[in-house]
C-alpha positions as CSV (number, residue, x, y, z in Angstrom):
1,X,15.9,-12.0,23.1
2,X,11.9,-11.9,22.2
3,X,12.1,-13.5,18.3
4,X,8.4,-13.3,18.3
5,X,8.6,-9.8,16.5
6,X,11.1,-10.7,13.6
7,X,9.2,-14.4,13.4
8,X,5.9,-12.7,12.8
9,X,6.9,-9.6,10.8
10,X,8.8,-12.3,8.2
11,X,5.3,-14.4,8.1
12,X,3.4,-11.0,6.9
13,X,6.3,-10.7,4.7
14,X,5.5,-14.0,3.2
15,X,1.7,-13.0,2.9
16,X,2.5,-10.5,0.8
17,X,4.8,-12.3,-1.2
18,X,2.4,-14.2,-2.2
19,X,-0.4,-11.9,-2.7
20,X,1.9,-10.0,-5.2
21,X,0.9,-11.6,-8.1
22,X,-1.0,-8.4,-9.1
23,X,2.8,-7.2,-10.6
24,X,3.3,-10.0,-12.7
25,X,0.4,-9.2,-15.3
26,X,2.8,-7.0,-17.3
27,X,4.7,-10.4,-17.9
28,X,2.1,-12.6,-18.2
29,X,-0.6,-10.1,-20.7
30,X,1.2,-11.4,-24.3
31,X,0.5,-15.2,-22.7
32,X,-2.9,-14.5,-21.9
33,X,-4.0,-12.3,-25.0
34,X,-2.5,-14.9,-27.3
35,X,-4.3,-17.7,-25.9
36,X,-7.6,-16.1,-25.8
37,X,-6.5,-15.1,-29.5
38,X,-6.7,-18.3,-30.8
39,X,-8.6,-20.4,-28.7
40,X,-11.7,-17.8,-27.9
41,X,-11.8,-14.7,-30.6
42,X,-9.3,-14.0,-32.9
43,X,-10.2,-9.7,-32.8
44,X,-9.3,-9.9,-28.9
45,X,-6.2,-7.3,-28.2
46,X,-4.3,-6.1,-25.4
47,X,-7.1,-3.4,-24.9
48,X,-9.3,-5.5,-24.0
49,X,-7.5,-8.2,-21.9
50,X,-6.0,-5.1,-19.9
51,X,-9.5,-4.8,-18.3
52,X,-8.2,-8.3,-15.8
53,X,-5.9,-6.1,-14.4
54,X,-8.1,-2.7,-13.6
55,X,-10.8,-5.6,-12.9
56,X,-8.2,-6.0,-9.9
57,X,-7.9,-2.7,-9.3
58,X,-11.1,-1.6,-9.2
59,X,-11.9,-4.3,-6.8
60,X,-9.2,-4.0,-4.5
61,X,-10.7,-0.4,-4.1
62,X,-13.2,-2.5,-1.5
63,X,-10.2,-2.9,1.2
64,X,-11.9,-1.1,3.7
65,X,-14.3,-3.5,3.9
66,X,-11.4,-5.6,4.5
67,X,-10.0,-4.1,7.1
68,X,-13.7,-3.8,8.8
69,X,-13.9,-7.6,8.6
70,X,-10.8,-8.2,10.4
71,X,-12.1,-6.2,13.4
72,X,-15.3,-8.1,13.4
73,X,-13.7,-11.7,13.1
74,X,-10.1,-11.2,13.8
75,X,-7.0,-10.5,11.7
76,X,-6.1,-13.9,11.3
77,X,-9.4,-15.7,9.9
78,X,-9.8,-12.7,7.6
79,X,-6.2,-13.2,5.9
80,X,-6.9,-17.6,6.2
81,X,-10.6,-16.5,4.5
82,X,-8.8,-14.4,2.1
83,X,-5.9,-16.9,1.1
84,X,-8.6,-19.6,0.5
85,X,-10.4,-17.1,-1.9
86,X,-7.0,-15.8,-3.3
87,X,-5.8,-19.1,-4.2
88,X,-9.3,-20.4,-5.7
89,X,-9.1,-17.5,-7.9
90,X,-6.1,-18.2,-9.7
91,X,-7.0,-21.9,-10.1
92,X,-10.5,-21.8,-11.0
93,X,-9.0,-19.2,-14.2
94,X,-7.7,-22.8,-15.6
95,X,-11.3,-23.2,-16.6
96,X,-12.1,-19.5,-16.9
97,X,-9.4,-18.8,-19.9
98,X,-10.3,-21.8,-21.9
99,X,-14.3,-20.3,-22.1
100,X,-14.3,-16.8,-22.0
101,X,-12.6,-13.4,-21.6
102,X,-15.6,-12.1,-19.3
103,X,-15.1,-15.4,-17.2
104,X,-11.1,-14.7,-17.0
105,X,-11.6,-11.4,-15.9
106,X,-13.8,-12.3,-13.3
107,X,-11.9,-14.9,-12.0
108,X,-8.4,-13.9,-12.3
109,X,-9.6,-10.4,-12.1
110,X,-12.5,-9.8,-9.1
111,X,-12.3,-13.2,-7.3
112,X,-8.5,-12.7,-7.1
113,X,-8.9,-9.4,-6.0
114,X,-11.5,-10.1,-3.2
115,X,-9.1,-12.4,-1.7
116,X,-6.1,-9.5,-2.2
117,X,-8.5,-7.6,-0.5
118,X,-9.0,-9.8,3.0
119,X,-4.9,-10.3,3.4
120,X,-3.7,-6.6,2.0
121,X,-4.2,-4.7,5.0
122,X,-3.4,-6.7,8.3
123,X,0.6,-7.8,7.7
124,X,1.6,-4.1,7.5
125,X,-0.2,-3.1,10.8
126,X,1.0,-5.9,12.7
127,X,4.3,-4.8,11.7
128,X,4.1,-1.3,13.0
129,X,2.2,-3.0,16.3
130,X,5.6,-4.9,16.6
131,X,8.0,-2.3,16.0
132,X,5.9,1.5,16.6
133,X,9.0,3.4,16.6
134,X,10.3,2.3,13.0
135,X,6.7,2.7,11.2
136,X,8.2,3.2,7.6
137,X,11.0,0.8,7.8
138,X,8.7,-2.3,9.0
139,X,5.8,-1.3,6.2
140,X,8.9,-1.2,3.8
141,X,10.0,-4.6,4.6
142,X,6.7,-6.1,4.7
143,X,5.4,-4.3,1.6
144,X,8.6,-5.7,-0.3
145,X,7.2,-8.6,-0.2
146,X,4.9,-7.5,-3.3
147,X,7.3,-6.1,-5.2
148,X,9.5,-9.4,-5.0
149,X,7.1,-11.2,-6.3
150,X,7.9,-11.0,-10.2
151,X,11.2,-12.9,-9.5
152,X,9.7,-15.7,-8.7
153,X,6.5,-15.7,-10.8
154,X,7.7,-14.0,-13.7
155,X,10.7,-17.1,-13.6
156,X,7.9,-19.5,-13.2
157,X,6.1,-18.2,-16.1
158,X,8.2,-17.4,-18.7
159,X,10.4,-20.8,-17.7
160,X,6.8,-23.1,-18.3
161,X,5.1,-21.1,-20.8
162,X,8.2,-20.3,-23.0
163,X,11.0,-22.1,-21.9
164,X,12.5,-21.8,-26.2
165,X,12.5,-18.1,-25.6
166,X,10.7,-17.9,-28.8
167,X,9.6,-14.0,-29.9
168,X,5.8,-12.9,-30.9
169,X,4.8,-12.4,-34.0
170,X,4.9,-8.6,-36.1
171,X,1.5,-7.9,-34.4
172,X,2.9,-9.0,-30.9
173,X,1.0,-11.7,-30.7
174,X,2.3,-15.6,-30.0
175,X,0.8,-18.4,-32.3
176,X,2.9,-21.5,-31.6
177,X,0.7,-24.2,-29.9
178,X,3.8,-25.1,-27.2
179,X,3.0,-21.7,-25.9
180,X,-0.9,-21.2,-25.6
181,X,-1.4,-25.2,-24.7
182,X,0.5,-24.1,-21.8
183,X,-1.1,-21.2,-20.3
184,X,-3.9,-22.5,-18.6
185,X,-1.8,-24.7,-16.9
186,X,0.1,-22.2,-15.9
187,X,-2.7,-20.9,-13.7
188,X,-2.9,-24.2,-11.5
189,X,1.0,-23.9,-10.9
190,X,0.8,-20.5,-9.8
191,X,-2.4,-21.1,-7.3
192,X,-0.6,-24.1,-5.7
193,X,3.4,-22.1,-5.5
194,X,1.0,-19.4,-3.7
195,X,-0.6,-21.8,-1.7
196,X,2.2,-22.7,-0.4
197,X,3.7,-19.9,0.5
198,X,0.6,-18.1,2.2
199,X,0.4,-21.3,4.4
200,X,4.1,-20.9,5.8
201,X,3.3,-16.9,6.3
202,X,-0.2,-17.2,8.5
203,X,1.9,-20.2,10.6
204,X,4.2,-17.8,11.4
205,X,2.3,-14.5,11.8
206,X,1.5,-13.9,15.2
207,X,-0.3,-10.7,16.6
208,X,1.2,-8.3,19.3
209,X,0.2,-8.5,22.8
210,X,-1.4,-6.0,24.4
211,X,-0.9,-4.0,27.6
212,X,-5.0,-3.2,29.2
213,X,-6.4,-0.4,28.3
214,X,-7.3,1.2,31.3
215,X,-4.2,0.4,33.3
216,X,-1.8,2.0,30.6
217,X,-4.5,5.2,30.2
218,X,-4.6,5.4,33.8
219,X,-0.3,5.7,33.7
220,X,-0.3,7.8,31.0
221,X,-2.6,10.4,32.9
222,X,-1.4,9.8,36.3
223,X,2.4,10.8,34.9
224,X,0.7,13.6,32.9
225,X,-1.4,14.9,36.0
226,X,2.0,14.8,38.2
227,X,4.4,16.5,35.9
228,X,1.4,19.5,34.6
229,X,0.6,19.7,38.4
230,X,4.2,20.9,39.5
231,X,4.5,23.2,36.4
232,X,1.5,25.3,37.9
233,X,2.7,25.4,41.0
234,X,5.3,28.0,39.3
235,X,2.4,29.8,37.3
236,X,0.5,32.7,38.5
237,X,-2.8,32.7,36.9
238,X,-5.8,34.8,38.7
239,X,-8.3,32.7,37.5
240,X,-8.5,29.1,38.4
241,X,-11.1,26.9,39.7
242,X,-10.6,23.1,41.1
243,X,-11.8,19.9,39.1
244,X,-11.5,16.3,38.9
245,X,-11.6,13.9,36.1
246,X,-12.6,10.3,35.8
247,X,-10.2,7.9,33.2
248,X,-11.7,5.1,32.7
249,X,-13.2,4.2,35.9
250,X,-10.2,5.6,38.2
251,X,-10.4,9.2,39.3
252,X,-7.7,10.7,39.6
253,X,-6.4,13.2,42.2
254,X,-8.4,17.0,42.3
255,X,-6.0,19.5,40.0
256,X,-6.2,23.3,40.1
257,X,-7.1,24.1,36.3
258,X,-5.9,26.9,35.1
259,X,-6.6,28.5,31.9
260,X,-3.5,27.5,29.5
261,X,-1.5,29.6,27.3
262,X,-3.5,28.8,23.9
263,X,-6.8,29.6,26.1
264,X,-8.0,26.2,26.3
265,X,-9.4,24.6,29.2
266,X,-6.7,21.9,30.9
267,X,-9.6,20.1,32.3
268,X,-11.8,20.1,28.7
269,X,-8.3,18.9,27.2
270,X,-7.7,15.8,29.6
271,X,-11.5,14.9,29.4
272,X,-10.9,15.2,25.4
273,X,-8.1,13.2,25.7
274,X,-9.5,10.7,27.8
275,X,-12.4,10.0,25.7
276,X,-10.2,9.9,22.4
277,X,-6.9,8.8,23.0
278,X,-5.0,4.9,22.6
279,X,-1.5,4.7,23.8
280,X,1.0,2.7,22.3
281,X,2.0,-0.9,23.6
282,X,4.8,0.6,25.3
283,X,3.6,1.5,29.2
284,X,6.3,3.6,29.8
285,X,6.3,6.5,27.2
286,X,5.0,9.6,28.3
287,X,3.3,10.3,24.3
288,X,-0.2,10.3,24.1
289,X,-1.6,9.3,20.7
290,X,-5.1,9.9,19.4
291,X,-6.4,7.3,17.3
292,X,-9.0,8.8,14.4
293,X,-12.2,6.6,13.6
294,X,-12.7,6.5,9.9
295,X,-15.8,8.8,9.8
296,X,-13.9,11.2,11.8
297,X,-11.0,10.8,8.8
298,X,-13.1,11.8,6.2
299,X,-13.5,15.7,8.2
300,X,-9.8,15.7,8.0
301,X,-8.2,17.5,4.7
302,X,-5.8,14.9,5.3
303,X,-7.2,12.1,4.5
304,X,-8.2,13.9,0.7
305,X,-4.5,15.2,0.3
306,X,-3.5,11.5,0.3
307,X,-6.5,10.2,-1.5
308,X,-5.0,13.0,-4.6
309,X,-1.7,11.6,-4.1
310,X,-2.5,8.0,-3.9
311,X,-4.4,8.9,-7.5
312,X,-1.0,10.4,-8.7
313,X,1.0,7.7,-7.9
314,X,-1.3,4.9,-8.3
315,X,-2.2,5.4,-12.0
316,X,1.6,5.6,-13.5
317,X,1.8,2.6,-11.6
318,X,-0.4,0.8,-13.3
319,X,-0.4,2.4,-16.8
320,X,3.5,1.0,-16.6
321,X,2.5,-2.4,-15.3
322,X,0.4,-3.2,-17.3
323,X,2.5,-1.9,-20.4
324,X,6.0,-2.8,-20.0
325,X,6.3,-5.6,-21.7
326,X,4.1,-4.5,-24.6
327,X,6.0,-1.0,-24.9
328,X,9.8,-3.1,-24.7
329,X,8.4,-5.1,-27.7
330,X,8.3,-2.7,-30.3
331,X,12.0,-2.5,-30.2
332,X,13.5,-5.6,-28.0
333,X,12.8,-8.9,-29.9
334,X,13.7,-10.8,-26.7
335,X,10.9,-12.1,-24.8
336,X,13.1,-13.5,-22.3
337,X,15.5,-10.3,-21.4
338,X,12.0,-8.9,-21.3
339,X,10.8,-10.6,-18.6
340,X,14.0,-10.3,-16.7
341,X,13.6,-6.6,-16.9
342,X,10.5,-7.6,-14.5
343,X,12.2,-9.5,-12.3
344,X,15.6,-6.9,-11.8
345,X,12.7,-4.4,-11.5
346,X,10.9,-6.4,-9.0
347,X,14.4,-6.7,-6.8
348,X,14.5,-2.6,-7.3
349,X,11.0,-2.3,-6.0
350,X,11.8,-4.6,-2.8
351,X,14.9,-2.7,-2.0
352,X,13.3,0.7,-2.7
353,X,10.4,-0.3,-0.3
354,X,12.7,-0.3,2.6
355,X,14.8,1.8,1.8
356,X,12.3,4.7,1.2
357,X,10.7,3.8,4.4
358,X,14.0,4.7,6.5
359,X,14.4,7.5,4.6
360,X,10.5,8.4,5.3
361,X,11.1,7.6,9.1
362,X,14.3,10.4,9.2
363,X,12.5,12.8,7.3
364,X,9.4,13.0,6.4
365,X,6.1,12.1,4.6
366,X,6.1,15.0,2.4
367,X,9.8,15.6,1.8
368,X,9.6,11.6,0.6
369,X,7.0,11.7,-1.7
370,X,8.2,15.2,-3.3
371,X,11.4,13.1,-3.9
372,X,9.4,10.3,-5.8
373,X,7.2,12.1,-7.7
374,X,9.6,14.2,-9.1
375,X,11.9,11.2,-10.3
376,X,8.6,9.4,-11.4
377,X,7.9,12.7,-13.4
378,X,11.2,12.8,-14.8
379,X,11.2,9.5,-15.9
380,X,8.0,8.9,-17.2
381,X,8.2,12.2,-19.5
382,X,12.0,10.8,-21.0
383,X,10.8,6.9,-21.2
384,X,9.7,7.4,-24.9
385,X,13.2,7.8,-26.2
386,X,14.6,4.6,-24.5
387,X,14.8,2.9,-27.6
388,X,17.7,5.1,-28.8
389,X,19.6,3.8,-26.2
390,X,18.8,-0.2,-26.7
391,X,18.1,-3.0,-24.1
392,X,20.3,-1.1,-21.8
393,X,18.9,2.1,-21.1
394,X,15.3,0.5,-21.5
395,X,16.1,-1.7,-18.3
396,X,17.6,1.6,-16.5
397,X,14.1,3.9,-16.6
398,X,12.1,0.4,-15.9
399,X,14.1,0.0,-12.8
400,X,14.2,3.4,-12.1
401,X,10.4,4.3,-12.5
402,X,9.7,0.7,-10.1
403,X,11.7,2.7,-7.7
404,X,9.2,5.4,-6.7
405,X,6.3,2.7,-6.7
406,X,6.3,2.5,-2.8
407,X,5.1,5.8,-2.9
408,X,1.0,4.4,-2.7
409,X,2.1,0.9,-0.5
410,X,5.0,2.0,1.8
411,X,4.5,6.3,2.1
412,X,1.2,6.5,2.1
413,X,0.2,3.6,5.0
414,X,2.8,4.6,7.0
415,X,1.8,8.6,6.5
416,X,-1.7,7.2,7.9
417,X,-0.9,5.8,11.0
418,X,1.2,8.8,11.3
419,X,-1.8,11.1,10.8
420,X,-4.8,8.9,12.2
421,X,-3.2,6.6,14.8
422,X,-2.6,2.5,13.9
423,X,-5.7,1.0,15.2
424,X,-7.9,2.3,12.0
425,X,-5.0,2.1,9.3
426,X,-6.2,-0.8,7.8
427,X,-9.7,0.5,7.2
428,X,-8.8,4.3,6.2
429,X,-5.9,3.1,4.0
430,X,-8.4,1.3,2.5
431,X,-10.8,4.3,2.1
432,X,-8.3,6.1,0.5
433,X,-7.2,3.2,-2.2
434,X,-11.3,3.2,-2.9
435,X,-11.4,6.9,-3.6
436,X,-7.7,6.0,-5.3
437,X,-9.6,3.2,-7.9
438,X,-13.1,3.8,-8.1
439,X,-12.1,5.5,-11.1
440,X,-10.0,3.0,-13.0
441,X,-12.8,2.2,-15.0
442,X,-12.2,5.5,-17.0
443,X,-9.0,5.2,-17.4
444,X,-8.7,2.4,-19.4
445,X,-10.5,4.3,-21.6
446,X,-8.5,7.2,-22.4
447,X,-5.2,5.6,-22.2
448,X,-5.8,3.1,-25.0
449,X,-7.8,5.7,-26.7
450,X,-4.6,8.2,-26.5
451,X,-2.6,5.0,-27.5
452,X,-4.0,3.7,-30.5
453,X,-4.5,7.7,-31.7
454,X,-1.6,9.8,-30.4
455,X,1.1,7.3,-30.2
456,X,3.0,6.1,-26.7
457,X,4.7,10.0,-26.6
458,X,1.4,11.4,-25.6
459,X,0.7,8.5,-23.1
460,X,3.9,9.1,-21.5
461,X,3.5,12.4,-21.6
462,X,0.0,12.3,-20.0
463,X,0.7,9.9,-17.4
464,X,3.7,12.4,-16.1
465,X,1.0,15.1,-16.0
466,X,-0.6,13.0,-13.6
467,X,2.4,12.4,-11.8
468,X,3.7,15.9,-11.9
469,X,0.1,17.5,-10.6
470,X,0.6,14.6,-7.3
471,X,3.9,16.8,-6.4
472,X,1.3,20.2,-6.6
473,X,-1.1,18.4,-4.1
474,X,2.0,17.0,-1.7
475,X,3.1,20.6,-1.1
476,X,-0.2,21.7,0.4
477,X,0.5,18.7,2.7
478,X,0.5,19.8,6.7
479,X,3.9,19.4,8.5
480,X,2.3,18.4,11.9
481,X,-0.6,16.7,12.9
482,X,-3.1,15.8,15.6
483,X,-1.8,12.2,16.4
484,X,1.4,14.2,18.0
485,X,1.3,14.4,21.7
486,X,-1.4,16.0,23.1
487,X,-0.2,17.8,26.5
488,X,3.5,18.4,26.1
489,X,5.4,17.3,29.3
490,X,6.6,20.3,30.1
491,X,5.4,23.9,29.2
492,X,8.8,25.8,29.3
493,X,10.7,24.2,25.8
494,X,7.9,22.0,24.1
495,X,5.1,23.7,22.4
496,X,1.3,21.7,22.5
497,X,1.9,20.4,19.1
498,X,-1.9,20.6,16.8
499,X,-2.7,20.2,13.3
């Protein structure tokens, strides 16, 4: 038995274990906002020290250029480059926090984020390299990585900077010196657990081999040409003429085209597919994939249909991130069950991730994320009156709300190497997260504004309206696609399957 597979796809799960620190922030904001509080500018708030987080965001919205430096140098030295940057990031903020916000942000916020940005992508295409026929259950289990994250960093933090579970202040704010002496410590300890752990991932990730090009093309065609050539034996066209095409390099024996039953060309379509198509690693399948480019994506109404979804899903995700914690403590007075609601939600969020990709790989893209935007709606619209029913029922939509978040990390990829082919998922995932967060900059913006005016109702209620119009988008979302085969094998039970 091969263990190379499971040995590599558990390295890219470490990666992104340890890249995950973006879903901590919710636990660590009241640290960081009380430390700049009293050591930099006592007017400083939670509105302002949100901007580290959409600082991330809006950064990360760069991946493509991720993914289009991994082709140039390789995988590999882009995710080592990456966790070098990654790591140096969270470190250097042990300086940064004791100076400035501005410096924080850019540190802990775009420095981070550029080294988020050099790993994110590779791990999960590696995986579906590994294991083609299981796409959403190998992007689940890799991407759980992320969301398991806050049980081990949120444990970290709370444990160092507040091991005396004491509680904020009224204004939610902490003030003893035990707690903000500790934070930028805190920052070193975190850069060096990472360390670690991206260290132990990239010795174990290993890359797929691959069969040549032109001898599996050439095997695909030549098993194509034979079966299509004994179908038309059996037709009775009048009009036919005789050709022969070249795949790279080979020719392949004359066939008698003959005008097919959609009125396309036979000929035009092998010389289309010739030109176009990649094949899996697997030399004995009979499916011809096409692999889009990334300009060719962005002629596709696919590729917007999930850049509208993404934006859906995305921004509930981080309004609730990034306000968690702050929501839970106008009514729970226990900063320690807090952060444990993180971590219980982070265990959800891993579970969910594979979960939803097996159910994604038996049914569907669109059927998936109909399922999880509804719930998200649900949820979302019902999460103000949570403190009615305590600690309890707080924890319950928390969990239940980090449950549809693999919606823009586990769906969404594995919906694009569905729709485009794997070869360019890295880069047009990435194109799709920038159209995702190029806009976080506004958002920031009118959710505090709503906050601070309207109350958390109307937030709620806003950020399900974003939710809700992601499952009007979904439904426009086509059933089929041209990554399915091109030329059935036969023409008497399977339909040419097109977009």
């Amino acid at each position: 038995m091969d263990v190379r597979p499971l040995i590599s796809v558990f390295g890219c799960f470490l990666i992104y274990l340890a890249i995950g620190t973006l879903l901590t922030f919710g636990n660590l904001t009241p640290y960081v906002t009380s430390h700049l509080r009293k050591r930099i500018n006592k007017d400083i708030t939670y509105e302002e020290t949100s901007w580290i987080f959409y600082a991330f965001i809006s950064t990360s919205s760069l991946l493509y250029f991720g993914g289009k430096l991994g082709c140039l140098i390789g995988r590999r030295w882009s995710m080592i480059i990456g966790s070098f940057i990654f790591c140096t990031g969270i470190a250097v903020t042990y300086w940064s926090i004791q100076h400035s916000l501005v410096a924080t942000i850019i540190t802990y916020g775009v420095i981070d984020s550029l080294g988020f940005i050099l790993c994110f992508g590779h791990p999960v295409v590696i995986a579906i390299e590994w294991f083609p026929k299981n796409k959403g259950l190998v992007t689940g289990i890799v991407a759980s990585g992320l969301s398991l994250t806050p049980i081990l960093m949120n444990s970290v933090q709370t444990f160092f900077v507040n091991p005396s579970n004491l509680q904020p202040a009224s204004d939610g704010f902490f003030y003893n010196d035990e707690i903000i002496e500790s934070v930028p410590v805190l920052f070193l300890i975190m850069a060096s657990v990472t360390g670690v752990i991206l260290l132990i991932g990239l010795l174990m990730y290993q890359e797929a081999p691959r069969e040549s090009y032109q001898e599996t093309t050439v095997f695909i065609f030549q098993t194509k040409e034979e079966t299509i050539s004994s179908e038309l034996t059996n037709m009775n066209e009048t009009s036919s003429h005789s050709c022969s095409k070249e795949v790279n390099g080979p020719v392949t024996k004359d066939l008698d085209c003959t005008t097919t039953i959609n009125n396309e060309n036979l000929c035009a379509s092998l010389e289309q597919a010739s030109a176009k198509v990649n094949v899996d690693d697997e030399p004995h399948t009979n499916e011809v994939k096409l692999h889009i480019s990334p300009k060719e994506a962005l002629k596709m109404k696919e590729f917007y249909l999930l850049s509208i979804v993404c934006i859906c899903s995305f921004y509930p995700f981080m309004v609730l991130n990034v306000l968690y914690k702050t929501y839970g403590q106008t009514f729970i007075q226990d900063d320690t069950f807090l952060s444990t609601i993180g971590s219980i939600a982070g265990v959800v969020h891993a579970l969910s991730r594979v979960i939803v990709g097996l159910i994604q790989d038996k049914l569907s893209y669109k059927l998936t994320i109909l399922l999880l935007l509804g719930l998200k709606t649900v949820l979302m619209f019902t999460l103000v009156v949570t403190p009615y029913g305590g600690k309890v029922m707080y924890m319950i939509w928390i969990c239940g709300l980090f449950t549809t978040f693999p919606l823009a990390f586990v769906c969404i990829p594995a919906a694009v190497a569905e729709v485009f082919g794997s070869k360019y998922t890295a880069e047009i995932f990435g194109m799709i997260l920038f159209t995702s967060t190029a806009s976080f900059f506004l958002w920031p913006l009118v959710l505090h504004r709503i906050t601070l005016s309207l109350g958390w109702f109307a937030t709620f209620c806003m950020t399900a309206s974003v939710s809700f119009t992601g499952i009007l988008v979904a439904i426009l979302f086509p059933e089929t696609h041209r990554t399915k085969p091109l030329i059935s094998s036969s023409f008497d039970g399977n339909k040419e399957r097109t977009r």
